[in-house]
C-alpha positions in Angstrom: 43.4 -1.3 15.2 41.6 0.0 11.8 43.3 3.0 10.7 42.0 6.5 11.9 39.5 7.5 7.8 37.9 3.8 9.2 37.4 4.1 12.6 35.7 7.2 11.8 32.9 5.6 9.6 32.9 2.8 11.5 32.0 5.1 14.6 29.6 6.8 12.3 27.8 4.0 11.9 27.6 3.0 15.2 26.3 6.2 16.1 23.4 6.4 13.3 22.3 3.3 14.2 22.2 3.3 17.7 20.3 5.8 20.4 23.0 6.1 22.7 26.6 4.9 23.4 28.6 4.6 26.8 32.6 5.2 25.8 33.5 1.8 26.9 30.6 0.7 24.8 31.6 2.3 21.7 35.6 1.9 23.1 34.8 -2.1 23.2 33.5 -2.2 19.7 36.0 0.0 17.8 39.0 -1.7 19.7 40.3 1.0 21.1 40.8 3.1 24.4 37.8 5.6 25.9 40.4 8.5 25.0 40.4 7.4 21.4 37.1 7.6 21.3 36.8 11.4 22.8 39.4 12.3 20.1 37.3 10.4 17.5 34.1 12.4 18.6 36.2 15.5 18.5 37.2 14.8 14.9 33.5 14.0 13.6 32.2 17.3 15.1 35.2 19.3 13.4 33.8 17.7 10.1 30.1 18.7 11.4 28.4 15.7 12.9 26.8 17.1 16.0 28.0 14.1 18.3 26.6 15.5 21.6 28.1 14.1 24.8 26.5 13.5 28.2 29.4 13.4 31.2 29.1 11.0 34.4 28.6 7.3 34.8 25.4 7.2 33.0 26.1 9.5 30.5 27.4 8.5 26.7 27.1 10.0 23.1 25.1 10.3 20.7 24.6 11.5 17.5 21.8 15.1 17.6 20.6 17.4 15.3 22.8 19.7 13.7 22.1 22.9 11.4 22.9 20.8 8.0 21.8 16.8 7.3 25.3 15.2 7.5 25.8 12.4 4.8 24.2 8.9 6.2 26.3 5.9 6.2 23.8 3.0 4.8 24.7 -0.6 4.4 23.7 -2.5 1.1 20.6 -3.6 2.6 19.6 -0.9 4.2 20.2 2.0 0.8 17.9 -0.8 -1.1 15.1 -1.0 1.3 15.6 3.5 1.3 15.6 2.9 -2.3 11.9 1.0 -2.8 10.5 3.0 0.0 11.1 6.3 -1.3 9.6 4.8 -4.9 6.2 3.5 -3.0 6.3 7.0 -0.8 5.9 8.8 -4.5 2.6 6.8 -4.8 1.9 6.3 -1.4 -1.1 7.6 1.0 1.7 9.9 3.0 0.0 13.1 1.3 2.6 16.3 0.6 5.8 14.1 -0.2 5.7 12.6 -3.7 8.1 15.4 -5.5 9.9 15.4 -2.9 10.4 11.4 -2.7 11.2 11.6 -5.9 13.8 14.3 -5.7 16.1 12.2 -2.7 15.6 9.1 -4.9 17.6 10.8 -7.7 20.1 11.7 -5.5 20.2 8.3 -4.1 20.4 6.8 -7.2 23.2 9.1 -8.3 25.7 7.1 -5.4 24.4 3.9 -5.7 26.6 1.5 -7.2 25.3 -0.6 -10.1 25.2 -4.2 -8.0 22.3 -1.6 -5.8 20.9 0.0 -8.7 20.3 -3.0 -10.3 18.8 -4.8 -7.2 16.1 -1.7 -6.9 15.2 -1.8 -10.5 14.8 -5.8 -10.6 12.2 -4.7 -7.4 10.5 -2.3 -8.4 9.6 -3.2 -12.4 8.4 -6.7 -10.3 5.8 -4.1 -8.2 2.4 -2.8 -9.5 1.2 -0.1 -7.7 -2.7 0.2 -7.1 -4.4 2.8 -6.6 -4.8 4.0 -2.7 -8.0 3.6 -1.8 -7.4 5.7 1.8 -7.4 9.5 2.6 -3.9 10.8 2.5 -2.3 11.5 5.8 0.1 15.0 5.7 3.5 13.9 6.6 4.4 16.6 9.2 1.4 14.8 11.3 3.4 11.6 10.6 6.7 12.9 11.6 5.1 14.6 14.3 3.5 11.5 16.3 6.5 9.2 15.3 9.2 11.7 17.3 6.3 11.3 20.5 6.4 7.7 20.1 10.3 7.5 19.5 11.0 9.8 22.9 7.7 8.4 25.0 5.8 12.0 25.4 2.8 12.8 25.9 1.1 13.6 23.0 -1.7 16.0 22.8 -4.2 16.6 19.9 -7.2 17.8 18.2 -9.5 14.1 16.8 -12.0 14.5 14.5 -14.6 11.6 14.7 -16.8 10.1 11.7 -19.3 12.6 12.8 -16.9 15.8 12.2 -17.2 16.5 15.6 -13.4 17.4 17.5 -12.3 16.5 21.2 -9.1 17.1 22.7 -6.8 13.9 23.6 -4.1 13.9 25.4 -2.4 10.0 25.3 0.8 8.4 25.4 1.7 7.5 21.9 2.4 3.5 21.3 2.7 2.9 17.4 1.8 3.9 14.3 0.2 1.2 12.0 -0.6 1.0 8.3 -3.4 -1.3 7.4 -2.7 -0.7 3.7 -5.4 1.5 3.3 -5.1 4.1 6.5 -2.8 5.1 8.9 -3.7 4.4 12.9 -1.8 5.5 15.9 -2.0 2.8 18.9 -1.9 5.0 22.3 -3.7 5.2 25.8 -5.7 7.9 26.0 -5.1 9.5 29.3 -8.5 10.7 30.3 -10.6 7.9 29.4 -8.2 5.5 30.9 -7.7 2.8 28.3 -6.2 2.0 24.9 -7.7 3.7 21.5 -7.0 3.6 17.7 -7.4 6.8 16.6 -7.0 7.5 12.4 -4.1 9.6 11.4 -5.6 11.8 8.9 -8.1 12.9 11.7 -5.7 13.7 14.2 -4.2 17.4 14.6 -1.1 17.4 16.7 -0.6 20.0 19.3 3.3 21.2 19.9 5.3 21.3 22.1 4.3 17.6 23.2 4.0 17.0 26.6 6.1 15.3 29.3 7.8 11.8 29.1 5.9 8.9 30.2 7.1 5.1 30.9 5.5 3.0 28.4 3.2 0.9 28.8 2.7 -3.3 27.8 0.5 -3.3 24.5 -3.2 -3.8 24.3 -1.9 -6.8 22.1 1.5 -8.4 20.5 -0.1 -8.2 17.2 -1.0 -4.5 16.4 -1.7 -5.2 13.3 -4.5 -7.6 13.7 -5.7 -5.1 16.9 -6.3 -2.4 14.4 -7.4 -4.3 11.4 -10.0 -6.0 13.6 -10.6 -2.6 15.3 -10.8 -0.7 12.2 -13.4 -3.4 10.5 -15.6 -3.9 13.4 -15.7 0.0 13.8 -17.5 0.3 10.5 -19.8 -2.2 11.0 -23.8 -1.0 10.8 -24.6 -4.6 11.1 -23.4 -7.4 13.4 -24.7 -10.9 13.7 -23.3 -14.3 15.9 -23.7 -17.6 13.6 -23.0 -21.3 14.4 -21.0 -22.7 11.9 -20.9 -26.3 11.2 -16.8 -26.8 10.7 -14.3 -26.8 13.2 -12.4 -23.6 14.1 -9.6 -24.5 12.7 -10.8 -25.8 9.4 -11.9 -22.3 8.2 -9.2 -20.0 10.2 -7.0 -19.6 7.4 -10.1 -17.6 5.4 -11.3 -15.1 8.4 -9.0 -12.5 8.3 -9.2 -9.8 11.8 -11.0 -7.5 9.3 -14.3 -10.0 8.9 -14.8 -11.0 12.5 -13.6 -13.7 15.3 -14.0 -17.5 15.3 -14.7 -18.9 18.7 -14.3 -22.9 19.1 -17.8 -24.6 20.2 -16.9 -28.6 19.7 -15.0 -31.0 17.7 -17.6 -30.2 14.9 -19.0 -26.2 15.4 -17.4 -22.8 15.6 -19.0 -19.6 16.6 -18.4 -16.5 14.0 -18.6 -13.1 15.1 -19.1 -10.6 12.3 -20.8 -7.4 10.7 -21.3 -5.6 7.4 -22.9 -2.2 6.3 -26.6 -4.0 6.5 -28.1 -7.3 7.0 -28.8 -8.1 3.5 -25.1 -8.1 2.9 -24.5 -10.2 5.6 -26.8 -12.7 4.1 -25.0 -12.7 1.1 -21.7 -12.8 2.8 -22.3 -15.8 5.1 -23.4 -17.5 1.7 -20.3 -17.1 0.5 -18.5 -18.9 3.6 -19.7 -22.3 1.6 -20.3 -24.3 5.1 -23.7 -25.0 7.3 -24.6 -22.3 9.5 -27.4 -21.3 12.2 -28.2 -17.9 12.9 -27.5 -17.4 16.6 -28.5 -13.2 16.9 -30.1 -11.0 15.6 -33.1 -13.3 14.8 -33.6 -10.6 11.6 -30.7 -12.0 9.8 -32.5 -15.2 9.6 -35.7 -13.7 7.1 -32.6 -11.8 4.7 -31.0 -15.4 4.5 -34.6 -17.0 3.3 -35.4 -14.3 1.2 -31.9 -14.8 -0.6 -32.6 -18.7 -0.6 -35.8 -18.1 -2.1 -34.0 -15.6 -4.9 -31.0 -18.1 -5.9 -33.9 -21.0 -6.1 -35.9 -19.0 -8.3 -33.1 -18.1 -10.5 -32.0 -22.1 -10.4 -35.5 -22.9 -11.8 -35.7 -20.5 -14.7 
């Protein structure tokens, strides 16, 4: 048995890294008895962890909120990967937290030991940050629709579309995705019956949120191609359908969810979905592609694409 100052971190850590613990649970992986484990509870509480207890055969512990934030027990990997992300959150497109990122990274660094510190800095003086090119989003809205997607509830709120014009949603909260640009929350929308993306920085929740729901399979197992392909085709002013002369899988690895959808025709001939902001740029786009192509739709496409053939000959010639 590990001697009672061990137990107690190691119980700690069980219980910031889990939900929810049955006693024999927690009992079975401190190697000890159930009643150890109320005493153990009744010790962290004593030193202010608010361990909150749940009698009866489905009930258990688990670590709540408490009046003061209780020191975290972090493992080497874990205060590392704290470390970087509290560097990239001071230049990152969660608007309203940079100081203080920067403040809880001092005082992170402070503890670390060197073996860590050192770790972070080799990491961080090998990252370049760019520029965001995205709106920021305010991180009370962040923290606000991850605790809805964490409990399943309902969450209700004010959306903003491209237009400026606001609705009310009321959804059931799936996940929150980062293209690298913008933040998206994945959720079905309650009233119109299906899944939507909805952007972060448009959305203003309404609290309390509602009631619990029981989640639901995702629209896809990749979210993050779902939004990115979302996201891109949303934008689009312009769409076309071309034939391409290549095989599917001999130009997969350069469409990206963002520029469109390959669809297999033959051994010889792939069909690309795509769009851009006008059909001009489309033309010069699909130039780009360097393969054989026929314009399938629109049929306007096809007098941009001659009109840029007839440019590039020109400028050949001279």
């Amino acid at each position: 048995m590990l001697p009672t100052s061990a137990r107690l971190l190691r119980l700690l850590s069980l219980l910031q890294a889990h939900r929810e613990w049955s006693g024999p649970a927690l009992a079975a992986r401190l190697g000890v008895t159930t009643r150890t484990v109320r005493n153990d509870v009744e010790r962290l509480r004593e030193l202010g962890y608010p361990v909150d207890a749940t009698p009866g055969p489905s009930g258990g512990y688990r670590l709540g909120p408490g009046a003061e934030v209780p020191p975290l027990l972090l493992d080497d990997e874990e205060a590392v990967a704290v470390a970087v992300g509290l560097r990239s959150a001071a230049l990152g497109s969660v608007g309203g937290i940079e100081e203080t990122s920067v403040r809880a990274l001092a005082k992170l660094e402070q503890v670390l030991p060197s073996r860590l510190r050192h770790r972070v800095s080799t990491l961080t003086s090998a990252m370049v940050p760019a520029p965001g090119a995205g709106p920021t989003v305010a991180a009370e809205v962040l923290t606000a629709i991850a605790a809805a997607v964490r409990d399943h509830q309902r969450l209700r709120f004010d959306y903003a579309d491209h237009a400026g014009r606001t609705t009310r949603r009321d959804t059931e909260p799936h996940r929150l995705v980062h293209t690298g640009r913008r933040w998206y929350l994945v959720a079905w929308d309650v009233e119109r019956d299906g899944w939507r993306t909805f952007r972060a920085d448009r959305v203003g929740p309404r609290i309390p949120t509602g009631p619990r729901f029981v989640p639901r399979e995702p629209p896809a197992q990749d979210l993050a191609e779902y939004v990115t392909r979302g996201a891109g085709s949303a934008m689009w002013q312009a769409r076309a359908r071309v034939r391409l002369h290549v095989p599917a899988a001999a130009i997969a690895g350069r469409i990206t969810p963002a520029m469109g959808t390959l669809e297999p025709l033959d051994d010889g001939h792939c069909v690309f979905s795509t769009g851009s902001d006008s059909l001009p740029m489309l033309a010069n786009y699909l130039g780009f592609l360097g393969v054989d192509f026929d314009v399938l739709d629109p049929p306007e496409l096809a007098e941009h694409i001659a009109a840029l053939g007839a440019r590039l000959l020109r400028a050949a010639a001279r």
